[in-house]
Residue frames as a rotation matrix with the C-alpha (Angstrom) as fourth column:
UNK 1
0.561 0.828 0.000 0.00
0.828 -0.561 0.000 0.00
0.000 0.000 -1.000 0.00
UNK 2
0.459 -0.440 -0.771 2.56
0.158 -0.814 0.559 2.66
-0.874 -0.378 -0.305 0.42
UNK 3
-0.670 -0.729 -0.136 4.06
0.260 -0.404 0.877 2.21
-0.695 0.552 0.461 -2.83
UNK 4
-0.288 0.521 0.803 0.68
0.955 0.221 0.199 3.29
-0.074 0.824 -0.562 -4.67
UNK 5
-0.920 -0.359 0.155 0.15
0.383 -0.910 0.163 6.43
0.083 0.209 0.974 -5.87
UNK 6
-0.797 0.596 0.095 -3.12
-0.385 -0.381 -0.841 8.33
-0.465 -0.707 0.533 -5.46
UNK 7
0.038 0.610 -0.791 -5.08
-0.952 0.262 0.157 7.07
0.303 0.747 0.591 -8.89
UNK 8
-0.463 0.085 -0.882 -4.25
-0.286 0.928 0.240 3.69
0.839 0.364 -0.405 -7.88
UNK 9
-0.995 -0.032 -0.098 -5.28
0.102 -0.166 -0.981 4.06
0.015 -0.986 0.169 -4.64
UNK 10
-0.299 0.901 -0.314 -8.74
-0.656 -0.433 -0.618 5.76
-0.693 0.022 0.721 -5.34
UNK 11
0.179 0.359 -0.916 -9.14
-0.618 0.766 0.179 2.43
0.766 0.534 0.358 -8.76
UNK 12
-0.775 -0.006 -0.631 -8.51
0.276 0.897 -0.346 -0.15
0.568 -0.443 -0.694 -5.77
UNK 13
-0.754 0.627 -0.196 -11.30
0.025 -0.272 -0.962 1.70
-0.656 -0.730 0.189 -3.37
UNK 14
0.242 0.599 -0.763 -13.72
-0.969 0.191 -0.157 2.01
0.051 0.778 0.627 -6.64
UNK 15
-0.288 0.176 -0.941 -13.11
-0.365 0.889 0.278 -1.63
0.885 0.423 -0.192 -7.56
UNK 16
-0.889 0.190 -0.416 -13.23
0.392 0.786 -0.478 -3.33
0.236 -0.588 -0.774 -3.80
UNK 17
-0.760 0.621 -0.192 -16.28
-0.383 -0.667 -0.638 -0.47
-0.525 -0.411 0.745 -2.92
UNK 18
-0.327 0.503 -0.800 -18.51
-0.942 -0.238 0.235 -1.50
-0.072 0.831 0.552 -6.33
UNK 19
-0.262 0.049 -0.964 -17.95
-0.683 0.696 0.222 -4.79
0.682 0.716 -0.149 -6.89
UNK 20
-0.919 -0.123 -0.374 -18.68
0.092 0.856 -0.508 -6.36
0.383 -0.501 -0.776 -3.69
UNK 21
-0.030 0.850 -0.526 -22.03
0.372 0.498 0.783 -7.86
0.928 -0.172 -0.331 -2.44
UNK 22
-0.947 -0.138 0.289 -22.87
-0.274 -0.116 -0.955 -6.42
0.165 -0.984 0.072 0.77
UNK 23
-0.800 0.572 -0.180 -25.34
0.565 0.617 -0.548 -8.61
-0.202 -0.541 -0.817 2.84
UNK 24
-0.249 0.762 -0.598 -28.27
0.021 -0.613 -0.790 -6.22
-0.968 -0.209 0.137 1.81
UNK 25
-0.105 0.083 -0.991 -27.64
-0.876 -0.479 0.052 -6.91
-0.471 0.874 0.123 -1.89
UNK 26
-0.867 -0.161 -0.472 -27.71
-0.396 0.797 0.455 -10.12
0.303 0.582 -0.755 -1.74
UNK 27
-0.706 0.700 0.107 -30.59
0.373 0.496 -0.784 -10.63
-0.602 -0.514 -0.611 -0.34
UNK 28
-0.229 0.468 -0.853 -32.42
-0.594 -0.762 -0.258 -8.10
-0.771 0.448 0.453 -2.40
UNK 29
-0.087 0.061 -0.994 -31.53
-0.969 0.226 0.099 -10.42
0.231 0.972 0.040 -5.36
UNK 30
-0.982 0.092 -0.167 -32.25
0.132 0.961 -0.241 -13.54
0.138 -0.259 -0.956 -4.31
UNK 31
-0.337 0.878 -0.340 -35.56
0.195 -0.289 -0.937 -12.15
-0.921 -0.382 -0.073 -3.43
UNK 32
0.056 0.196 -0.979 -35.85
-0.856 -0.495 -0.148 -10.68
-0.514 0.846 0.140 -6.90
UNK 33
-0.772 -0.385 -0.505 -34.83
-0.541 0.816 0.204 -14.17
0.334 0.431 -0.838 -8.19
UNK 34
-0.835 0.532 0.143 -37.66
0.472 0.824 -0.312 -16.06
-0.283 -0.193 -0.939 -6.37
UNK 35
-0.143 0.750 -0.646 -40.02
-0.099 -0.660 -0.744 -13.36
-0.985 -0.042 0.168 -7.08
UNK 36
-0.436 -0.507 -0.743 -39.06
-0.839 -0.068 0.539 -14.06
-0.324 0.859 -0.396 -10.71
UNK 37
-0.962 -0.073 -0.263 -39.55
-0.117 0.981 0.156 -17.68
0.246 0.181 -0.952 -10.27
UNK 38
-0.611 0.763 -0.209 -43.44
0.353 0.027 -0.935 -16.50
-0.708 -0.645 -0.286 -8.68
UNK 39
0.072 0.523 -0.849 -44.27
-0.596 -0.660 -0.457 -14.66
-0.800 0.539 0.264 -11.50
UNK 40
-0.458 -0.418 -0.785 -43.13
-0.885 0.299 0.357 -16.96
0.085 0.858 -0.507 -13.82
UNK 41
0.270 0.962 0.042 -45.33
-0.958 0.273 -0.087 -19.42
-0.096 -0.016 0.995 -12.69
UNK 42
-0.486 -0.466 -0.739 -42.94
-0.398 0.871 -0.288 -22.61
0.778 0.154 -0.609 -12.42
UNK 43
0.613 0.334 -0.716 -42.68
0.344 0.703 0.623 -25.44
0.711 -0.628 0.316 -10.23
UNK 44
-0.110 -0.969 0.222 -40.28
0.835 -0.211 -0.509 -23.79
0.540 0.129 0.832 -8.57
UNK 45
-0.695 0.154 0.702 -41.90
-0.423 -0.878 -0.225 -20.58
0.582 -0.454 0.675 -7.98
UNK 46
0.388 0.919 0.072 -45.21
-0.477 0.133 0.869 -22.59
0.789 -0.371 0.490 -6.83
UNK 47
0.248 -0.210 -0.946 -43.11
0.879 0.458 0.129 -24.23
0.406 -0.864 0.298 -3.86
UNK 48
-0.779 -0.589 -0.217 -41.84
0.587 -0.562 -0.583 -21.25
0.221 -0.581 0.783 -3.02
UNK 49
-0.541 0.642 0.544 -45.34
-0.475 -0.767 0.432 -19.16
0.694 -0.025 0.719 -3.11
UNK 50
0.507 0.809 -0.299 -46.78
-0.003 0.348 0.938 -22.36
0.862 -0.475 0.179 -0.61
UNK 51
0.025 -0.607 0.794 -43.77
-0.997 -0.071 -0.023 -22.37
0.070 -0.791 -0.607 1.51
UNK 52
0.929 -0.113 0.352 -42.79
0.101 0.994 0.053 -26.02
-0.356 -0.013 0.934 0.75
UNK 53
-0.190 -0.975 -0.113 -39.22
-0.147 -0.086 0.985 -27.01
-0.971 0.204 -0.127 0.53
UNK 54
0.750 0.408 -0.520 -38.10
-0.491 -0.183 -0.852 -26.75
-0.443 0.894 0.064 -3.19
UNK 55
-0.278 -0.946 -0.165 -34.94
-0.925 0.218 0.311 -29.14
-0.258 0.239 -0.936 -3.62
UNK 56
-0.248 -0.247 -0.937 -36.39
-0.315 0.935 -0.163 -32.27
0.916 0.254 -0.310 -3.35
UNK 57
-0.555 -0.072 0.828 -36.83
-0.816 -0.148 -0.560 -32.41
0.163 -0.986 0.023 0.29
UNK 58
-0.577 0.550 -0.603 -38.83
0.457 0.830 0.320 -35.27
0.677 -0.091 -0.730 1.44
UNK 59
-0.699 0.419 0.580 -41.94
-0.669 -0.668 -0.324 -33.53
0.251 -0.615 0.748 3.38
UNK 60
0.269 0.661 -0.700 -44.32
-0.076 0.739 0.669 -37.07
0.960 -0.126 0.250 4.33
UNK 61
0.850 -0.153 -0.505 -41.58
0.525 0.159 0.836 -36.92
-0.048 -0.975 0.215 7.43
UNK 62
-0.312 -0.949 -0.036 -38.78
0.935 -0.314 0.164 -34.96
-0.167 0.018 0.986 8.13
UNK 63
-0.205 0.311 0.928 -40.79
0.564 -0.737 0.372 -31.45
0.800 0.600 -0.025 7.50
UNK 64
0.180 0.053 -0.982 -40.61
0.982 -0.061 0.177 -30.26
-0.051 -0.997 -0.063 10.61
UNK 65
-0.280 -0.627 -0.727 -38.15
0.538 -0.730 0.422 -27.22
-0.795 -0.273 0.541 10.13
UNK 66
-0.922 0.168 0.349 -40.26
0.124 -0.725 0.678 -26.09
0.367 0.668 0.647 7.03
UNK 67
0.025 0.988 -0.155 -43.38
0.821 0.069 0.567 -26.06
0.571 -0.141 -0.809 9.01
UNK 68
0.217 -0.172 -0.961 -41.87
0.653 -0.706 0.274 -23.83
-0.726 -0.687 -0.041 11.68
UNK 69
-0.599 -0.298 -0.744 -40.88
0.185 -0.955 0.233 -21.52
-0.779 0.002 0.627 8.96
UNK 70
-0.549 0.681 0.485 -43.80
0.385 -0.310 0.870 -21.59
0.742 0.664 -0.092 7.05
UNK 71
0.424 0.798 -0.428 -45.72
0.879 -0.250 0.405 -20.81
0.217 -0.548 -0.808 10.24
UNK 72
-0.193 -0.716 -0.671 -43.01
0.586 -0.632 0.507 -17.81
-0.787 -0.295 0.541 11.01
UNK 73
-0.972 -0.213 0.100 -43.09
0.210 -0.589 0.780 -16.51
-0.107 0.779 0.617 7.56
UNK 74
-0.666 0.744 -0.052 -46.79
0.477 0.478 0.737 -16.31
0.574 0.466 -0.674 7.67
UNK 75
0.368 0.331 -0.869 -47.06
0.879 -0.429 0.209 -14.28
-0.304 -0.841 -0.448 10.80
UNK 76
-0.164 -0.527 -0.834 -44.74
0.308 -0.830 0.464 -11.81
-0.937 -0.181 0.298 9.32
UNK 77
-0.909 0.258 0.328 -46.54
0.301 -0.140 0.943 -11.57
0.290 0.956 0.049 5.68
């Protein structure tokens, strides 16, 4: 750091400032991404608009931890 001059200085603060994700942008898009996948009317979006797991999940047993946050996300919609 001491041997950069001021331009490089001020293109490394522009490049690490811009280009990283900060925890508020990523969430934003990911949101925008499932919202995407709601509007778009997939299978995909339709697990995600009932609050059912969307990987594959097995939900006959083992659905425990998407019930608690479908009931969670439901209080706060």
């Amino acid at each position: 750091m001491n041997n950069l001059n001021y331009y490089n200085f001020s293109l490394c603060f522009f490049l690490l400032k811009n280009l990283t994700l900060s925890e508020v942008r990523i969430k934003r898009t990911i949101a925008e991404k499932i919202n995407d996948l709601i509007s778009m009317e997939c299978y995909k979006g339709s697990r995600h608009r009932t609050f059912l797991p969307v990987r594959g999940q097995r939900t006959r047993t083992n659905s425990g931890t998407m019930r608690f946050l479908r009931s969670h996300k439901e209080r706060v919609l």
